[in-house]
C-alpha positions in Angstrom: -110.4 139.3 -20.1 -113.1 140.6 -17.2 -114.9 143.2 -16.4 -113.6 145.8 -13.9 -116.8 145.9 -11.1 -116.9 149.4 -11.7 -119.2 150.2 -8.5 -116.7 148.1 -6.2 -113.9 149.9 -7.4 -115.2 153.4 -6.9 -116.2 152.6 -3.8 -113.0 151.0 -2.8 -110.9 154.0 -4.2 -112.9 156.4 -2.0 -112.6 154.3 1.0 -109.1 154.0 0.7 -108.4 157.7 0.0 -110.5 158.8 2.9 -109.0 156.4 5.2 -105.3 156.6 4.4 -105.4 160.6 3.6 -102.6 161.3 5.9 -100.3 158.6 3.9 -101.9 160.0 0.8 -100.1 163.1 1.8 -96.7 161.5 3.3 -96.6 159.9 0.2 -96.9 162.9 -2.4 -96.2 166.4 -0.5 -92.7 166.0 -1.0 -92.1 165.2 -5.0 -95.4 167.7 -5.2 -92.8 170.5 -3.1 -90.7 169.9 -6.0 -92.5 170.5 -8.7 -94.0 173.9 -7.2 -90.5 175.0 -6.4 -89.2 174.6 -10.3 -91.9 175.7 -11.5 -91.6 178.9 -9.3 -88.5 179.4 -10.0 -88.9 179.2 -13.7 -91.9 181.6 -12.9 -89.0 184.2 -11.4 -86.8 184.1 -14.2 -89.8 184.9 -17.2 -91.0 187.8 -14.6 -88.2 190.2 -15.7 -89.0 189.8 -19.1 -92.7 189.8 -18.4 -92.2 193.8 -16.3 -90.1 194.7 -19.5 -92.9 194.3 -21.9 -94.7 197.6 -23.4 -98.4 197.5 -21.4 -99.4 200.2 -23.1 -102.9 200.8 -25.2 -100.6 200.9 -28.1 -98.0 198.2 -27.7 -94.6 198.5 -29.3 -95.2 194.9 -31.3 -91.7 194.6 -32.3 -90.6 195.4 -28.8 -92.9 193.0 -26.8 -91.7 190.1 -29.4 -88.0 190.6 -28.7 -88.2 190.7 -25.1 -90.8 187.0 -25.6 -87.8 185.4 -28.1 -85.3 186.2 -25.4 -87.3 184.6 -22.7 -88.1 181.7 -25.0 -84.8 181.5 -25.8 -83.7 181.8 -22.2 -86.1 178.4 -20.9 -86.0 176.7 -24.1 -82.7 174.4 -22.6 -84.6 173.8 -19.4 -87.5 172.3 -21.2 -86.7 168.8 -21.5 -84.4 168.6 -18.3 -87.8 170.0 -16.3 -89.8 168.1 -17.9 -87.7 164.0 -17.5 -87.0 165.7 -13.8 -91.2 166.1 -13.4 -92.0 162.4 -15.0 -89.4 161.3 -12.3 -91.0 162.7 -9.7 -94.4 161.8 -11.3 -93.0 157.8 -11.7 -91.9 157.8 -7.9 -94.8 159.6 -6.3 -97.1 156.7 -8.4 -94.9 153.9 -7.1 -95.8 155.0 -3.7 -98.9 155.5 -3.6 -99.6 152.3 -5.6 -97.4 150.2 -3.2 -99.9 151.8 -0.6 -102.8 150.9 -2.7 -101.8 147.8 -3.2 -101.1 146.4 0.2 -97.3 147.0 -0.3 -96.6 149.3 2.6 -98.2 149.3 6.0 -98.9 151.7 8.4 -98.7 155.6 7.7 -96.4 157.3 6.0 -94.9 160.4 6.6 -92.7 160.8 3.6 -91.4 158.6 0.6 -88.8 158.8 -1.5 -87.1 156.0 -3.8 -85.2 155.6 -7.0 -85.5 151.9 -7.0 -86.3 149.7 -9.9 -89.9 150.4 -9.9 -89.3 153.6 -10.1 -87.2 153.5 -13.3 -89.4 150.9 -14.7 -92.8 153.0 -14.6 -90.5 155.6 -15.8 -89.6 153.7 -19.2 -93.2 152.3 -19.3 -94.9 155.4 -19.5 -92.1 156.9 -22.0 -92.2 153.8 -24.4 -96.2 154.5 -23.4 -95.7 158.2 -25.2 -93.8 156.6 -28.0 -96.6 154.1 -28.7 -99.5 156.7 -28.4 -97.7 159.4 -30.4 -96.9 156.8 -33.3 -100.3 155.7 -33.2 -101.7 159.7 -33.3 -99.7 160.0 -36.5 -101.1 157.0 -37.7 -104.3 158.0 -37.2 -104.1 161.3 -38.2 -102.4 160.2 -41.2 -105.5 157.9 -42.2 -108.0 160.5 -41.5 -105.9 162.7 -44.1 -106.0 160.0 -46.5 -109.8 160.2 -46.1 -109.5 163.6 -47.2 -107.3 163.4 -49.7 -109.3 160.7 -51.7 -112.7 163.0 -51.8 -110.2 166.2 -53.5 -108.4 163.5 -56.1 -111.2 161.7 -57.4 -113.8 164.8 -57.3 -116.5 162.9 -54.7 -119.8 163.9 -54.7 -120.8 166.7 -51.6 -122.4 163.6 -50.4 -118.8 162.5 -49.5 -118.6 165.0 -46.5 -120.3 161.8 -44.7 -117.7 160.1 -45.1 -114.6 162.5 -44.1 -116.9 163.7 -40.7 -117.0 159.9 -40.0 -113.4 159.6 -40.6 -112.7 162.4 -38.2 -115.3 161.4 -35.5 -113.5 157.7 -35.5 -109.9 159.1 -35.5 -110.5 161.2 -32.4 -112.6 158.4 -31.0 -109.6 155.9 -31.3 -107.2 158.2 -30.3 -108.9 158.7 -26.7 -109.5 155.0 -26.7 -105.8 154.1 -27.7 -104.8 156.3 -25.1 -106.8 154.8 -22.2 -105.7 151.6 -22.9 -102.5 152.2 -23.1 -101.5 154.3 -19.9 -103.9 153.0 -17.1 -103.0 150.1 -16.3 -99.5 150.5 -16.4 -98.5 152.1 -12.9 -100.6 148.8 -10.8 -99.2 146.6 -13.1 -95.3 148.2 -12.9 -95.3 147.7 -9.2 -97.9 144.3 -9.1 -95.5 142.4 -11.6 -92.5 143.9 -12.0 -92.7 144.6 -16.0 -92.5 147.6 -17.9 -96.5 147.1 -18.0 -97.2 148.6 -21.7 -98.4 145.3 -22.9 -99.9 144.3 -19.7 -102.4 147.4 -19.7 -103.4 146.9 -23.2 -104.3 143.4 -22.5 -106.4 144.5 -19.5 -108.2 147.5 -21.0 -109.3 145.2 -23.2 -113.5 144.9 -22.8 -113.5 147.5 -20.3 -113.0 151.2 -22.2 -116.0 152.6 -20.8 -115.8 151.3 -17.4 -112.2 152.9 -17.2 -113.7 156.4 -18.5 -116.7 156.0 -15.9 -114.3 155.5 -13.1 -112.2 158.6 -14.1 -115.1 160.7 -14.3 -116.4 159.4 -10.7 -113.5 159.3 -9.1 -110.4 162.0 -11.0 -112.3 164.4 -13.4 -115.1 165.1 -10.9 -113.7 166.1 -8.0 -110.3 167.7 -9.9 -112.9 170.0 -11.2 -114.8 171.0 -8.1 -110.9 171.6 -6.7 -110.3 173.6 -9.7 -114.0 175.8 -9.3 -112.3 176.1 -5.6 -109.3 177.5 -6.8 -110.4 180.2 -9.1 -113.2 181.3 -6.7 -110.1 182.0 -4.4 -107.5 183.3 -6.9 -109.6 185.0 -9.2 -110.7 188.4 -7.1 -107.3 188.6 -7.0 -106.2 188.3 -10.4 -109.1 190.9 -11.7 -108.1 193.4 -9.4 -104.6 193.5 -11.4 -106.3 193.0 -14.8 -108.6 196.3 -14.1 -106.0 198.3 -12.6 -104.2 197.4 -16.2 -107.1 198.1 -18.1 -107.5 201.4 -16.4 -104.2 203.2 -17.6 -104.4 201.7 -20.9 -107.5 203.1 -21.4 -105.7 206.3 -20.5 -103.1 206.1 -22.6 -100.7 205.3 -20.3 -97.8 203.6 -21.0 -96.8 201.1 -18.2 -92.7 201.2 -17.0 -91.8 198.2 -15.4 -91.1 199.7 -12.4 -95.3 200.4 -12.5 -96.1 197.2 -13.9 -94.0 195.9 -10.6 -96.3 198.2 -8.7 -99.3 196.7 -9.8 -98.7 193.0 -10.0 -95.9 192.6 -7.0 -98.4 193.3 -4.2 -100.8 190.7 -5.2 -98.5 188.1 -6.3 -97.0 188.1 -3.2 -100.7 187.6 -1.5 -101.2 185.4 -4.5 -97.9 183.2 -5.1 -98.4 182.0 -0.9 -101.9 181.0 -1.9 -101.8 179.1 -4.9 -98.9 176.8 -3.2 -100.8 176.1 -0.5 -104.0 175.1 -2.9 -101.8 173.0 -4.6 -100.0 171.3 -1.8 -103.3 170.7 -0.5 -105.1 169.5 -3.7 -102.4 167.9 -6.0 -101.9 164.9 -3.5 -105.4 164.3 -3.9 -106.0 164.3 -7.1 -102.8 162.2 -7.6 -104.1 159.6 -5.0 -107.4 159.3 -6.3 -105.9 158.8 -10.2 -103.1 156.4 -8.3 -105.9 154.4 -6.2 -108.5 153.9 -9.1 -106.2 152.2 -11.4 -105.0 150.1 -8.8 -108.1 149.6 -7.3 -109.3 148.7 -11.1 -106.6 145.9 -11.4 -106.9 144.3 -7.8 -110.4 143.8 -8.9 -109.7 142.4 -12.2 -107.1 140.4 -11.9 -108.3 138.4 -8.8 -110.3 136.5 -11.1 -107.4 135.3 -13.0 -106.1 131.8 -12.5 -102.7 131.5 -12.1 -100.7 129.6 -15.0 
């Protein structure tokens, strides 16, 4: 298998983000509106249990715990439905933009939606994906704990510690490696090819690890933290301004109704809440555009040295 041309393909990820921003946005806003809105709402229904909690400097432990089993309680049968409903709109959004990407769909877009086979298809790839990569975690870890286990049966010598930090350095190493391999590829080649892609990305992560990781870092981990510095520089005044009004009546021995909690926090949530949407309306799209465009980007690149069978 080649080499991804790692400087081609940042480059051609940033020129296609800049140039097709708009569609970038068409694209993701509305699965991204989604998202936000569950997640708000979830947001809504732990508040009540959240203003019920003893703020106090001395916290009625057993109290606080009740009201945080009831709340668990209360979400723990929206988990999973949340959570297939986000890879869903995850799988779509991916299809989209990699169709875009790709060449698939010309001219702007405004707004995308589809449940077609794609869809479906990066849907099962990336669960069988989380399968695979869970199996092999367990794998891993369960070798690394053999490691272990061996230097406490047979009574090693100290010198053994070598060994065990090895083991440990080489099972976290593999798992980030299995991991790479296994997941980014799979969207480009879902929507390329038509397959489930699990296979397919393996094969073409083969040889090129660190080119993979160098294009993440260039192109998704560097600017998602400068978005991220962004946000908290915003949020964060915010945020302390409730923490020390807290801190205050603790201090004082004051113990915190709801009804005060409520008079605290609800004033700067509701400066806050507006916000942090917008941030993430803006920001999500982009960081979801630059992750979609530099795996496809990657595989264009790659596979146009293949011959055809």
């Amino acid at each position: 298998m080649g080499k991804i041309p790692l400087e081609r393909t940042i480059g051609d990820t940033y020129r296609f983000a800049f140039s097709n921003i708009l569609s970038i946005f068409g694209i993701a806003w509305f699965p991204v509106v989604i998202m936000i809105a569950v997640i708000a709402g979830a947001v809504y229904m732990m508040l009540p249990a959240f203003l019920g909690m003893d703020w106090s400097a001395h916290p009625d432990v057993a109290h606080n715990q009740a009201i945080l089993a009831g709340a668990f309680f209360k979400m723990a049968g929206l988990i999973l439905p949340i959570e297939l409903l986000f890879y869903l709109l995850f799988a779509m959004m991916q299809v989209g933009l990699q169709r875009k990407a790709l060449g698939l769909i010309e001219g702007p877009v405004f707004i995308y939606f589809s449940l077609g086979g794609a869809v479906w298809r990066l849907l099962g790839g990336m669960i069988a994906a989380i399968i695979l990569f869970a199996i092999g975690g367990c794998l891993t870890f369960a070798a690394v704990l053999a490691v272990y286990w061996a230097g406490q049966q047979y009574a090693l010598p100290a010198i053994y510690g070598l060994v065990e930090f090895a083991a440990t350095v080489a099972g976290i190493c593999w798992f980030f490696y299995m991991g790479v391999r296994l997941f980014f590829f799979i969207p480009p080649a879902v929507v390329a090819e038509g397959r489930f892609g699990v296979s397919r990305s393996w094969q073409l992560g083969a040889g090129n690890f660190w080119r993979i990781v160098v294009s993440l870092l260039a192109v998704v981990i560097g600017p998602s933290i400068v978005i991220s510095m962004i946000s908290q520089i915003v949020i964060m005044p915010f945020l302390g301004s409730v923490i020390l009004q807290i801190q205050h009546a603790t201090d004082a021995g004051q113990q915190l109704t709801p009804e005060q909690m409520w008079a605290i926090v609800g004033p700067v949530l509701r400066t806050v809440i507006p916000i942090y949407i917008g941030l993430q309306i803006i920001t999500l799209p982009i960081v979801f555009g630059l992750s979609s465009a530099v795996s496809s980007f990657a595989y264009k690149n790659l596979t146009q040295s293949e011959v055809p069978a």
